[in-house]
Backbone as JSON, one array per atom type, in Angstrom:
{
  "sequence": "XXXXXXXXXXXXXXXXXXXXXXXXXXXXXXXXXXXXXXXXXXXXXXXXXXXXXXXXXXXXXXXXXXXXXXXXXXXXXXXXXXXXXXXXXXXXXXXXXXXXXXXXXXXXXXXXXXXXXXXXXXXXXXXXXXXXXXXXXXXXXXXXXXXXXXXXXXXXXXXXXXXXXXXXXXXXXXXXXXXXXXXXXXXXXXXXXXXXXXXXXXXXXXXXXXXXXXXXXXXXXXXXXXXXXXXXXXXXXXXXXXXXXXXXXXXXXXXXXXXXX",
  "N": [[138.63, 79.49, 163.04], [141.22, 79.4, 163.91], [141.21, 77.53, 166.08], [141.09, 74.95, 164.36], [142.99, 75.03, 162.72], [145.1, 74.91, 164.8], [144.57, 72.45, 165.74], [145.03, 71.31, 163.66], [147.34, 71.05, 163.44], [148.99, 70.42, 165.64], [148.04, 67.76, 165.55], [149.19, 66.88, 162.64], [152.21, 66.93, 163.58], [152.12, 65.76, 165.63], [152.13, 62.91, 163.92], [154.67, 63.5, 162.39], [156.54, 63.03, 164.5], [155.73, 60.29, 165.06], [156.46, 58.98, 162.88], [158.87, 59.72, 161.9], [160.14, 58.53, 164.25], [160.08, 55.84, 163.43], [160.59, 55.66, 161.3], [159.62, 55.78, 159.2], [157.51, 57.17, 156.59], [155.07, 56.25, 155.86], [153.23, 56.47, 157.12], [151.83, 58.76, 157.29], [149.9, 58.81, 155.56], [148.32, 56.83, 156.11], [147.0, 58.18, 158.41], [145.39, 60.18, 157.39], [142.8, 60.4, 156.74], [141.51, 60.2, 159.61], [142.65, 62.51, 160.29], [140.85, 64.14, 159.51], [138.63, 63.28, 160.76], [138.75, 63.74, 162.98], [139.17, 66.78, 163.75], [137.02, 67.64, 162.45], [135.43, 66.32, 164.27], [136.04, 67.97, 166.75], [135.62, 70.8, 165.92], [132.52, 70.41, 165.7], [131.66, 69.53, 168.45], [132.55, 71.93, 170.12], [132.6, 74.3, 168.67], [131.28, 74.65, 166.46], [128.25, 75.23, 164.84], [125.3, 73.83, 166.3], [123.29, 72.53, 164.49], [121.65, 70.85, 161.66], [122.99, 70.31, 159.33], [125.37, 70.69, 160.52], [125.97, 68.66, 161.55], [125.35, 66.51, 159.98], [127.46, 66.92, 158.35], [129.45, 65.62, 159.21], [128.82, 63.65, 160.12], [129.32, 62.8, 157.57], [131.79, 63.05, 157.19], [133.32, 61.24, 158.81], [132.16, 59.12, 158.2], [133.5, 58.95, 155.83], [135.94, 59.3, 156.34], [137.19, 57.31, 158.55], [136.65, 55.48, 156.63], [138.16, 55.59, 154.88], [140.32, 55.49, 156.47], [140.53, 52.66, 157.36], [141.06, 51.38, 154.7], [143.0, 52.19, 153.73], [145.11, 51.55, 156.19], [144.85, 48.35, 156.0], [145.61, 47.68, 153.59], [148.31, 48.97, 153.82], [149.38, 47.38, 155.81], [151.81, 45.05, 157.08], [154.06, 45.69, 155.22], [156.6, 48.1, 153.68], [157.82, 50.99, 153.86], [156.32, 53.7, 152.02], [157.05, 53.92, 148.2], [157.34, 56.15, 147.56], [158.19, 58.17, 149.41], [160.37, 56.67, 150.35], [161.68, 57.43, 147.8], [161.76, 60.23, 148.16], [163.25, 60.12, 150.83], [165.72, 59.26, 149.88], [166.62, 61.06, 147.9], [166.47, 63.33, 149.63], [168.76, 63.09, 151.66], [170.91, 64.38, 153.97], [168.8, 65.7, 155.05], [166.11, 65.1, 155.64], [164.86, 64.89, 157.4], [164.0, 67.63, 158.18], [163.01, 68.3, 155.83], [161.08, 66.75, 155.42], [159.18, 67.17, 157.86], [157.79, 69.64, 156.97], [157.18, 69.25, 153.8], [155.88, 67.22, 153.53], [154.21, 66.69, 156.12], [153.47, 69.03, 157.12], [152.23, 70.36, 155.36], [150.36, 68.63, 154.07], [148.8, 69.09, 155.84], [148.34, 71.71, 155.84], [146.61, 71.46, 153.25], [144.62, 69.68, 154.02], [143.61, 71.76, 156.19], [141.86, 73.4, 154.1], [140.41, 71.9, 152.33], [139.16, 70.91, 154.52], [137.19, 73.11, 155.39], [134.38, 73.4, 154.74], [133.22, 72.49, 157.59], [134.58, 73.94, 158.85], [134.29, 76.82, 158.35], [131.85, 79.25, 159.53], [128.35, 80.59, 159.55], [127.29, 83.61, 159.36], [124.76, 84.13, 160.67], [122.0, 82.54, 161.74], [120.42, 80.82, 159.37], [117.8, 79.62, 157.4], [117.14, 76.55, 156.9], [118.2, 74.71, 153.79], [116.73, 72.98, 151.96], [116.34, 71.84, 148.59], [119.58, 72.08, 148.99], [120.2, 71.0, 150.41], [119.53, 67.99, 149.73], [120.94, 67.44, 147.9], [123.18, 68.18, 148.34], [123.88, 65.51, 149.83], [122.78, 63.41, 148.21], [125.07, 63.87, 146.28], [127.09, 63.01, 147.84], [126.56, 60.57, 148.54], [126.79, 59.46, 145.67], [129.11, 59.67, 145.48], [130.7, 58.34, 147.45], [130.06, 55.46, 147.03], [130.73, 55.24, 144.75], [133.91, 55.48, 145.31], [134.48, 53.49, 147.46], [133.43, 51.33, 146.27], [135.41, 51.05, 143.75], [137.66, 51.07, 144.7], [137.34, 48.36, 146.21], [136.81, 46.52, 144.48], [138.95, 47.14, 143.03], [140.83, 46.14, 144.94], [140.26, 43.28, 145.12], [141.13, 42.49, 142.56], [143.92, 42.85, 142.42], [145.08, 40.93, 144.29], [144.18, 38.81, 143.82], [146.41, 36.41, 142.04], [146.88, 35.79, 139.05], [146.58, 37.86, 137.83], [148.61, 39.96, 138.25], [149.94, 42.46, 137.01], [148.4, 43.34, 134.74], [146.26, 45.14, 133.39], [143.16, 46.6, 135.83], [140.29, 46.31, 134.31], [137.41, 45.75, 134.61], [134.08, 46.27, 135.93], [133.27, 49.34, 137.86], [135.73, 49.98, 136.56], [135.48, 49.58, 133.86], [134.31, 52.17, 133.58], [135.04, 53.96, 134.17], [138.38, 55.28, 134.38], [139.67, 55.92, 136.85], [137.81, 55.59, 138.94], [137.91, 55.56, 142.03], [138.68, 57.82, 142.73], [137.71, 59.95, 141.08], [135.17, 59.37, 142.97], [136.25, 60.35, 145.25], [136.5, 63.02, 144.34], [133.69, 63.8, 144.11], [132.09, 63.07, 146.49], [133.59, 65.04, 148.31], [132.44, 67.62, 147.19], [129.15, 67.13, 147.88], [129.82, 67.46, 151.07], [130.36, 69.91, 150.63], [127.65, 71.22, 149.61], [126.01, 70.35, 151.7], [126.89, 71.46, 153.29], [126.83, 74.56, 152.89], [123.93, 74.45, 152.31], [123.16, 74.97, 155.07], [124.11, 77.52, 154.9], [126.55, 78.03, 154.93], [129.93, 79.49, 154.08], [130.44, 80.63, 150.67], [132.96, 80.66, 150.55], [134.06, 77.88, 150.87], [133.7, 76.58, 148.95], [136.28, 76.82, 148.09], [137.17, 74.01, 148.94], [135.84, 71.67, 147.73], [136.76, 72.18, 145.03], [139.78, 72.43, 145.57], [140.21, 69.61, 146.22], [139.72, 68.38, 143.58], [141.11, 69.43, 141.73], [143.89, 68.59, 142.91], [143.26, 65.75, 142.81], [142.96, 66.02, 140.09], [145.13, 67.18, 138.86], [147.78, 66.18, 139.99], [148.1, 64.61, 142.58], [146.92, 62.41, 142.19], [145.37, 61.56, 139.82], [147.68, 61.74, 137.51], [149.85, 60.58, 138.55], [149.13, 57.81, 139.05], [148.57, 56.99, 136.1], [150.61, 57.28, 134.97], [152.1, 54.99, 136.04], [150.15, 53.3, 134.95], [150.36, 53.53, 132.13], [152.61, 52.07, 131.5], [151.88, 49.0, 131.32], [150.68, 46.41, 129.67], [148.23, 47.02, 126.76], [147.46, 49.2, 128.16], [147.15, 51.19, 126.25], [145.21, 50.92, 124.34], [142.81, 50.62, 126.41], [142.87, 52.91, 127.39], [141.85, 54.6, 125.35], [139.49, 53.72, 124.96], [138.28, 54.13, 127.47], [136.86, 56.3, 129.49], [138.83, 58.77, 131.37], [137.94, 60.11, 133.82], [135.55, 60.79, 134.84], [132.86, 59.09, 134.49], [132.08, 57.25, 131.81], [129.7, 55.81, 129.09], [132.02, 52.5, 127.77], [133.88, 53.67, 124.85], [133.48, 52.2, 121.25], [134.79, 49.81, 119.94], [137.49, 47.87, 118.25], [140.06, 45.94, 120.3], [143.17, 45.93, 120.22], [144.33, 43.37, 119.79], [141.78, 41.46, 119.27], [141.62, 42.74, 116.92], [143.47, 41.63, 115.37], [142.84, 38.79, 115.61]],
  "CA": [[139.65, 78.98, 162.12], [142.52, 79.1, 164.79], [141.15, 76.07, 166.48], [140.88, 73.82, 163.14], [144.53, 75.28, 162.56], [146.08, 74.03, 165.96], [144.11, 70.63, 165.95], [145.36, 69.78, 162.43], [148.75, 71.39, 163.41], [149.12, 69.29, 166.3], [147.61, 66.11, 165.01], [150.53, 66.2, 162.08], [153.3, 67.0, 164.14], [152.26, 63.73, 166.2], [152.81, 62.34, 163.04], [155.49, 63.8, 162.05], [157.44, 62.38, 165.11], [155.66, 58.66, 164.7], [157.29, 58.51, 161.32], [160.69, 59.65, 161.57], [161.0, 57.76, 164.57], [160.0, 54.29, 163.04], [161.65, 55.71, 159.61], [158.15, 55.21, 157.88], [156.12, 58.59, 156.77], [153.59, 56.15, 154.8], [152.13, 56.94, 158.58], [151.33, 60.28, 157.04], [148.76, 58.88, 154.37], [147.02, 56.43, 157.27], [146.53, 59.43, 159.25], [144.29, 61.41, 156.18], [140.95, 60.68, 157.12], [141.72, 59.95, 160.85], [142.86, 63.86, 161.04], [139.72, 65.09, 158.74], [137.71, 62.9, 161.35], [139.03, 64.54, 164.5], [139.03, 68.21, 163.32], [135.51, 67.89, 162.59], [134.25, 66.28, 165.9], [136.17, 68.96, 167.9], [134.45, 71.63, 165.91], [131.35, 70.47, 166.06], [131.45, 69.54, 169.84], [133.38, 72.71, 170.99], [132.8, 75.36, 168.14], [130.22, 74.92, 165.39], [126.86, 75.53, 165.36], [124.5, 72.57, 166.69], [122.47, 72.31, 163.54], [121.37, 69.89, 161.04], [123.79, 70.26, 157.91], [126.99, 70.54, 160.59], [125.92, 67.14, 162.05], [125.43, 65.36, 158.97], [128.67, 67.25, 157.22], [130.96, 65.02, 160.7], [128.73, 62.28, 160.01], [129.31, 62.77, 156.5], [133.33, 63.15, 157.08], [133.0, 60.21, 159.58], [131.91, 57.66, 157.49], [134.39, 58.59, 154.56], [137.36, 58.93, 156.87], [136.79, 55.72, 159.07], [136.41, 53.76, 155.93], [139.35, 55.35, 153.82], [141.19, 54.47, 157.04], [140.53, 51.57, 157.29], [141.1, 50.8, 153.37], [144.91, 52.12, 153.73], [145.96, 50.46, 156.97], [145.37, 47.27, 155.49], [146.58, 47.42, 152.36], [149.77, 49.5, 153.93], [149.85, 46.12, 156.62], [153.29, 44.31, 156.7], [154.62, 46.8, 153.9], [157.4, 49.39, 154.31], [157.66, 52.62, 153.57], [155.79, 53.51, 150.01], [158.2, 54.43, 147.17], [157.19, 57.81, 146.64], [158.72, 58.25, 150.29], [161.38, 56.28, 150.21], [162.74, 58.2, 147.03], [161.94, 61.22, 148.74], [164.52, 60.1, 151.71], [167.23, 59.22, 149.27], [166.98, 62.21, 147.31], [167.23, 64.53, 150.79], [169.67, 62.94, 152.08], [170.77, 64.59, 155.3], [167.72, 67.14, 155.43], [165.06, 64.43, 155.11], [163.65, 65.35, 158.81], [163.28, 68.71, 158.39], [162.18, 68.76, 154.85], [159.88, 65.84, 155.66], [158.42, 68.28, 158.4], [157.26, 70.83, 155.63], [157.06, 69.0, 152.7], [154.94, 65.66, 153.94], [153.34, 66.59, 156.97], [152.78, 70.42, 157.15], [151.8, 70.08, 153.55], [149.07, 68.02, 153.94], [148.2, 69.99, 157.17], [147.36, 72.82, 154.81], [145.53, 70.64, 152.08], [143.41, 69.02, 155.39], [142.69, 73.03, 156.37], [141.38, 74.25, 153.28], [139.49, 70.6, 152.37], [138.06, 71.3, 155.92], [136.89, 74.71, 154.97], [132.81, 73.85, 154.92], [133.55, 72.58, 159.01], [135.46, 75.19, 159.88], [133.44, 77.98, 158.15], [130.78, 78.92, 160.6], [127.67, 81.44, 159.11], [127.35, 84.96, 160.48], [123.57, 84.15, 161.39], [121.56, 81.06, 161.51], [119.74, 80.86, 158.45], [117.0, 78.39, 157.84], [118.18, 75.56, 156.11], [117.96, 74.71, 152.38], [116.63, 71.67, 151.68], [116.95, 71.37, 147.93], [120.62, 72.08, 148.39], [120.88, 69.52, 151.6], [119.54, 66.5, 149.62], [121.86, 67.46, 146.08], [124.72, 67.37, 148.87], [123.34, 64.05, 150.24], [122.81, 62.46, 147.08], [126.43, 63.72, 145.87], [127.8, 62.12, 148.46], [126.26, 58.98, 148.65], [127.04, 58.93, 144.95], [130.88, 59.68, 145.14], [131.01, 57.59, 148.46], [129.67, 54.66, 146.55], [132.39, 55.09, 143.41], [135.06, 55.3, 145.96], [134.35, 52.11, 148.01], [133.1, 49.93, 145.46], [136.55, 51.17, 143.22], [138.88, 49.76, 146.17], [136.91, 47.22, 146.65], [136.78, 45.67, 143.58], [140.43, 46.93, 142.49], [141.62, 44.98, 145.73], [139.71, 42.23, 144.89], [141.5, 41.83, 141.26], [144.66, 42.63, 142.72], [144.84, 39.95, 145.25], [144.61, 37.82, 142.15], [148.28, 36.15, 141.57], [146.66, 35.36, 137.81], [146.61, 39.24, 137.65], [149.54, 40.85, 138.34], [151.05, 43.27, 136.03], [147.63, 43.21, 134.6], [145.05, 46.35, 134.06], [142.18, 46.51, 135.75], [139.24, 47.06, 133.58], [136.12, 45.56, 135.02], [133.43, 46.86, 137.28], [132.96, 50.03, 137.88], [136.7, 50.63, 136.06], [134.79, 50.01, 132.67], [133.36, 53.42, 132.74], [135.97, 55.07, 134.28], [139.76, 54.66, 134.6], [139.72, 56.05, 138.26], [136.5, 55.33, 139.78], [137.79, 55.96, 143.47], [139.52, 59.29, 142.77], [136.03, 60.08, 140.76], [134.44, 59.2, 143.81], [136.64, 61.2, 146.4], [136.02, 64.33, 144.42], [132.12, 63.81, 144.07], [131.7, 63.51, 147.64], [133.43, 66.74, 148.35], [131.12, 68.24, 146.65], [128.97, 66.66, 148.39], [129.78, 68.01, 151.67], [130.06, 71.4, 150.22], [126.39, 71.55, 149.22], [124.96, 69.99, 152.95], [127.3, 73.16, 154.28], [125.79, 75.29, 151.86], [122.22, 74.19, 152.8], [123.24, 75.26, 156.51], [124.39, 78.81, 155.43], [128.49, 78.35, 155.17], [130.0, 80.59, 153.41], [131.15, 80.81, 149.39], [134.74, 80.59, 150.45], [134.07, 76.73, 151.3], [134.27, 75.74, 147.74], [137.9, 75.88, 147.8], [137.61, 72.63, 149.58], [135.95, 70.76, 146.8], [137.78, 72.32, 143.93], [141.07, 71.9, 145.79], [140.35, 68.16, 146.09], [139.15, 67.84, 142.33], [142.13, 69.5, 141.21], [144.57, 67.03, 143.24], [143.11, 64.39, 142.24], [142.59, 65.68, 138.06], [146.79, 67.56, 137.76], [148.79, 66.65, 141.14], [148.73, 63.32, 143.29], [146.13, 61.34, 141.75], [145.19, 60.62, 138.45], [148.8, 61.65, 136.76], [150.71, 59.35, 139.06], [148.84, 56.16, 138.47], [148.35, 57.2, 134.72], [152.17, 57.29, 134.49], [152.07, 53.81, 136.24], [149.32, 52.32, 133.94], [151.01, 53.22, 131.12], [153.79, 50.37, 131.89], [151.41, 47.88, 131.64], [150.1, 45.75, 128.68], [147.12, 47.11, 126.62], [146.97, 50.82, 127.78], [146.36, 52.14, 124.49], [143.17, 50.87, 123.99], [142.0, 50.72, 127.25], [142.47, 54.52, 127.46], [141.15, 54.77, 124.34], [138.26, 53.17, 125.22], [137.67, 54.45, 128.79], [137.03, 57.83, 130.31], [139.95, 59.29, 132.55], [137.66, 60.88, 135.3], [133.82, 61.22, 134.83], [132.44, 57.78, 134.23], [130.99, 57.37, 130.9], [130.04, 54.33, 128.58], [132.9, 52.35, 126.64], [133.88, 53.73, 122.95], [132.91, 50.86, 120.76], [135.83, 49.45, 118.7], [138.35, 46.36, 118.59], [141.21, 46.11, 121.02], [144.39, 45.06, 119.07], [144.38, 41.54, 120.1], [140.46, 41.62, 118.56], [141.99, 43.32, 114.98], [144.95, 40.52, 115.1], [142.42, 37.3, 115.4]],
  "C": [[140.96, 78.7, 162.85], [142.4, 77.94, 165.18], [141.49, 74.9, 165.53], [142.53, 73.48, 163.07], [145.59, 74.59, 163.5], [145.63, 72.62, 165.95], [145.02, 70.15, 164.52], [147.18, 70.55, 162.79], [149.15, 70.33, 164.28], [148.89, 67.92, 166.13], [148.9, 65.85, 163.99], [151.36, 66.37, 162.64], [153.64, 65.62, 165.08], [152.47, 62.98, 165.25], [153.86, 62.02, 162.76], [156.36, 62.86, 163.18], [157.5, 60.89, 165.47], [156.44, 58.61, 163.86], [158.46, 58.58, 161.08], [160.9, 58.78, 163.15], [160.93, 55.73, 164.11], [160.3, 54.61, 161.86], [160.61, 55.14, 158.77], [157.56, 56.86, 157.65], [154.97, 58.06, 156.09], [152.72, 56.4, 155.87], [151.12, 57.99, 158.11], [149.82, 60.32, 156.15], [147.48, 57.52, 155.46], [146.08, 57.49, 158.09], [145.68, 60.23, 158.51], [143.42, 61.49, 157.06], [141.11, 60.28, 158.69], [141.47, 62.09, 161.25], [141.63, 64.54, 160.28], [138.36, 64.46, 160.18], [137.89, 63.75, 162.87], [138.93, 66.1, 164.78], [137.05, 68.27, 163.55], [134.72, 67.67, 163.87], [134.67, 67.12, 166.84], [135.56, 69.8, 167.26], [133.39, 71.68, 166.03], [130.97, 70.63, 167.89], [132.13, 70.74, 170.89], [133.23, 74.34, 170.05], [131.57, 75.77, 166.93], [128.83, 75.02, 165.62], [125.99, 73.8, 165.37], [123.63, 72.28, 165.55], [122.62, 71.21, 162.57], [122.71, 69.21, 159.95], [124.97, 70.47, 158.5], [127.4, 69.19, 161.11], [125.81, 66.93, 160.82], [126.67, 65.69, 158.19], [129.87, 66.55, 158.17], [130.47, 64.15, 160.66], [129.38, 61.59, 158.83], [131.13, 62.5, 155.95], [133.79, 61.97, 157.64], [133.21, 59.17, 158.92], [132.99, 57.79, 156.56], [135.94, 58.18, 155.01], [137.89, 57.83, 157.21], [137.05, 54.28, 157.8], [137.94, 53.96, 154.81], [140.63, 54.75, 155.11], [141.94, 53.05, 157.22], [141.02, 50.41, 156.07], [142.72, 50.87, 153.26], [145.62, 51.65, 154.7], [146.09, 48.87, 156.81], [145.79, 46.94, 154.3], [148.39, 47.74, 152.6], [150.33, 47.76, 154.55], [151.21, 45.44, 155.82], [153.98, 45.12, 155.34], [155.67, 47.53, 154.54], [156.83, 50.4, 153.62], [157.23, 53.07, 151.72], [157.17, 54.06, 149.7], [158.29, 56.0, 147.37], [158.51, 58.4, 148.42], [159.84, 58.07, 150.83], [162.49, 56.71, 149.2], [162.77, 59.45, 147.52], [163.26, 61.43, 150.15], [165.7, 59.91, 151.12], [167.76, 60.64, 148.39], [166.84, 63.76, 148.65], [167.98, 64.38, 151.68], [169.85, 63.23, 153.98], [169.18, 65.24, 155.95], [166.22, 66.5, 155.0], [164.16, 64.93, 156.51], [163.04, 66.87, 158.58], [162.42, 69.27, 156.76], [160.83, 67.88, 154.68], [158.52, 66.4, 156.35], [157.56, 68.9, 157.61], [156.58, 70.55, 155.15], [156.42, 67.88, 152.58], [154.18, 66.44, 154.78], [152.84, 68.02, 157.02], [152.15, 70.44, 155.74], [150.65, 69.67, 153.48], [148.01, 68.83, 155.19], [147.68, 70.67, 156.29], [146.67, 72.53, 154.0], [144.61, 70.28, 153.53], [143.22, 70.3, 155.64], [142.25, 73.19, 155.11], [140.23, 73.25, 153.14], [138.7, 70.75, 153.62], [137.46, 72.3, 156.41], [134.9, 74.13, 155.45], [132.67, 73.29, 156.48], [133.89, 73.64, 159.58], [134.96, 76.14, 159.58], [132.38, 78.07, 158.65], [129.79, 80.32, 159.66], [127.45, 82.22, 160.01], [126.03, 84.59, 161.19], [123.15, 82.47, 160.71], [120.51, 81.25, 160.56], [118.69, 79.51, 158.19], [117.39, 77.8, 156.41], [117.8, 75.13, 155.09], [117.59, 73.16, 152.12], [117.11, 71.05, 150.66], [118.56, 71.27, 148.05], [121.49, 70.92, 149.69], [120.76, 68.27, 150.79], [120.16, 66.72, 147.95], [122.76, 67.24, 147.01], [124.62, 66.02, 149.39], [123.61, 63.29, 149.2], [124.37, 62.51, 146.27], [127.7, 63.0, 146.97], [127.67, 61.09, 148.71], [126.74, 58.23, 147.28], [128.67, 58.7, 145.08], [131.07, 58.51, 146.42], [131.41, 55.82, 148.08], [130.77, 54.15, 145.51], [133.84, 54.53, 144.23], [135.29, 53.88, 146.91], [134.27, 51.1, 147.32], [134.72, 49.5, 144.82], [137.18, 50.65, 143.75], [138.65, 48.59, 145.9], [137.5, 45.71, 145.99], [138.44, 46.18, 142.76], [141.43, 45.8, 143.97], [141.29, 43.6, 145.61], [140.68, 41.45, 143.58], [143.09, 41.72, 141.51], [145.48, 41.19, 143.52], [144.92, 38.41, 144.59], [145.44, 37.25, 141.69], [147.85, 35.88, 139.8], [146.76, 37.03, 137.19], [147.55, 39.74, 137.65], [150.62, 41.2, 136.74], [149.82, 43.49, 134.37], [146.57, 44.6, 134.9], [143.99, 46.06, 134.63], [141.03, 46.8, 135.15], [137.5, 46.58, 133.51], [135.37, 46.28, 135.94], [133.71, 48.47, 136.99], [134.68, 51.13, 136.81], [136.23, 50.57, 134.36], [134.3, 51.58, 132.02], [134.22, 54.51, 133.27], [137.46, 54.56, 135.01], [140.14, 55.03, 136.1], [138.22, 56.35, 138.89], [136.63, 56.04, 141.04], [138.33, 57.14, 143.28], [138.14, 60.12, 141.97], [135.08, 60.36, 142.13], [134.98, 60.17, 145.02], [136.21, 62.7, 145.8], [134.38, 64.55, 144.3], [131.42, 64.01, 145.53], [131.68, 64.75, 148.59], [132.25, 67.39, 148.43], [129.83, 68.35, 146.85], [128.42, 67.58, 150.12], [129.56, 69.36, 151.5], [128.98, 71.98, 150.17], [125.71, 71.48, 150.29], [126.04, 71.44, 154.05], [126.53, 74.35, 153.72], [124.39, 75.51, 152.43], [122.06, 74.91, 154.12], [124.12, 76.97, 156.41], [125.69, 79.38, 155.16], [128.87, 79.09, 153.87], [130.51, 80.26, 152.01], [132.16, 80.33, 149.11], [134.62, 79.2, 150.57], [134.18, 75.96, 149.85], [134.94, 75.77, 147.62], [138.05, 74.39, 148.3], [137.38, 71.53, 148.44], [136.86, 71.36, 145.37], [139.36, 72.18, 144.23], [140.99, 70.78, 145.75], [140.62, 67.69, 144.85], [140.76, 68.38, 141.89], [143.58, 68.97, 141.63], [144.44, 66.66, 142.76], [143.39, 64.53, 140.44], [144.54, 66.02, 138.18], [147.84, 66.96, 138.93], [148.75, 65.36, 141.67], [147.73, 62.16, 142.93], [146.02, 60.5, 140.78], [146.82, 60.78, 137.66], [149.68, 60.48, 137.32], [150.18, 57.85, 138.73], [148.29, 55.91, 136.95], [149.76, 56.89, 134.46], [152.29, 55.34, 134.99], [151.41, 52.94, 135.33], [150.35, 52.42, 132.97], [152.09, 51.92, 130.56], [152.8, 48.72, 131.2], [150.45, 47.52, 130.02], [148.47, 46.13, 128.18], [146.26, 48.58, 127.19], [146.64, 51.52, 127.2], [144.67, 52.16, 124.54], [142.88, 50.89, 125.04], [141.56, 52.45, 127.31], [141.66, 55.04, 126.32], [139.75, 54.44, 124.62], [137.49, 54.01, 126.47], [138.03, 55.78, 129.27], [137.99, 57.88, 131.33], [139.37, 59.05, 133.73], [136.35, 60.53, 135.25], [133.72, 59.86, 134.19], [131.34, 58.26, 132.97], [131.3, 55.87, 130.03], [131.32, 54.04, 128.09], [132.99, 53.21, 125.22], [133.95, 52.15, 122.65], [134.26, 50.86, 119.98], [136.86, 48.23, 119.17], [139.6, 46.96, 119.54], [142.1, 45.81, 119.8], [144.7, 43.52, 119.19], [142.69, 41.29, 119.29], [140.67, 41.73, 116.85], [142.68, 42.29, 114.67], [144.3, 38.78, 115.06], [141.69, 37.44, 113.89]]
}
């Protein structure tokens, strides 16, 4: 656990000093899955056990990191500094470096250790490996993987849209649920949790997916872009209509533009 601790300590602190010196910390949210991807391949290659379910839980971190990377450096492209960041520097004024330190980057340091709990938890003995509970974490991660990519995909797709803007999304996979990709990040968790599981890791490793799930359900996920939807034309009924979190069919009934023809 010391090792995990100094890699993700060191990895944000390189952050930390990219960002305040180019006066950006949206650095801090490129860097996610970059630092969940690097943690894992030094434990595996320097600390974890060589087995089945710790390789596929770094392939498994791999693929999600790589691709959420990839999903926020180009959307961040030619952009400044997000809002949330930018009100955070006006409202600390002088003491934005050192509370930035803390309160951005060590911050997430400790959310990235705990989330990196079924890596970093190693089993006292090598136990022989669980199958049913390798291919329930398999299949939960291929499902949440799936939510979360497509969700982007197809919300960047509608975005991108100039006939759209200011405009909900409510097609595709947002039909059945009002956050598909935040759906999908905590499913995969879960996910991993189960192909650690299968390989032995210990109990304590479900803080990783229930810390995610509960992000995403009371804290930086779904409330913030719930408070944002709201703004926008036709929230009522959509929410009305469409599940928060857990994808489930439409409710059947007229919009208000439907009642009004």
């Amino acid at each position: 656990m010391t090792t995990a601790a100094m890699i993700i300590f060191v990895f944000f602190a390189a952050l930390f000093f990219i960002g305040t010196a180019i006066q950006n910390n949206s650095i801090v949210d490129i860097g996610w899955g970059p630092g969940f991807v690097l943690t894992a391949w030094m434990l595996y290659l320097f600390e974890s056990p060589k087995n089945l379910p710790y390789l596929l839980m770094t392939l498994m971190i791999s693929l999600w990191g790589i691709r959420l990377y990839l999903h926020i450096a180009r959307r961040n492209a030619a952009k400044g500094e997000d809002f949330r960041y930018v009100n955070f520097r006006k409202a600390w004024g002088k003491w934005v470096v050192p509370r930035a330190f803390f309160q951005i980057y060590m911050l997430q340091g400790l959310f990235m250790f705990v989330i990196s709990l079924p890596v970093i938890l190693k089993p006292d003995v090598q136990p022989q490996v669980s199958v049913p509970l390798l291919l329930i974490g398999l299949i939960l991660f291929g499902l949440g993987f799936a939510f979360e990519a497509v969700g982007d995909h197809q919300l960047r797709q509608f975005v991108q849209n100039p006939e759209n803007k200011g405009k909900l999304m409510v097609h595709g996979l947002w039909r059945f649920t009002r956050h598909p990709n935040y759906f999908g990040e905590a499913v995969l968790w879960w996910g991993v949790f189960f192909v650690g599981l299968s390989g032995g890791v210990s109990l304590l490793s479900m803080l990783s997916p229930v810390t995610i799930t509960l992000l995403l359900l009371f804290v930086s996920g779904v409330p913030m872009l719930e408070k944002a939807m709201k703004n926008r034309p036709g929230y009522d009924e959509y929410a009305a209509r469409t599940s928060i979190f857990v994808p489930w069919f439409p409710k059947h009934g007229k919009t208000k533009e439907e009642a009004q023809s």
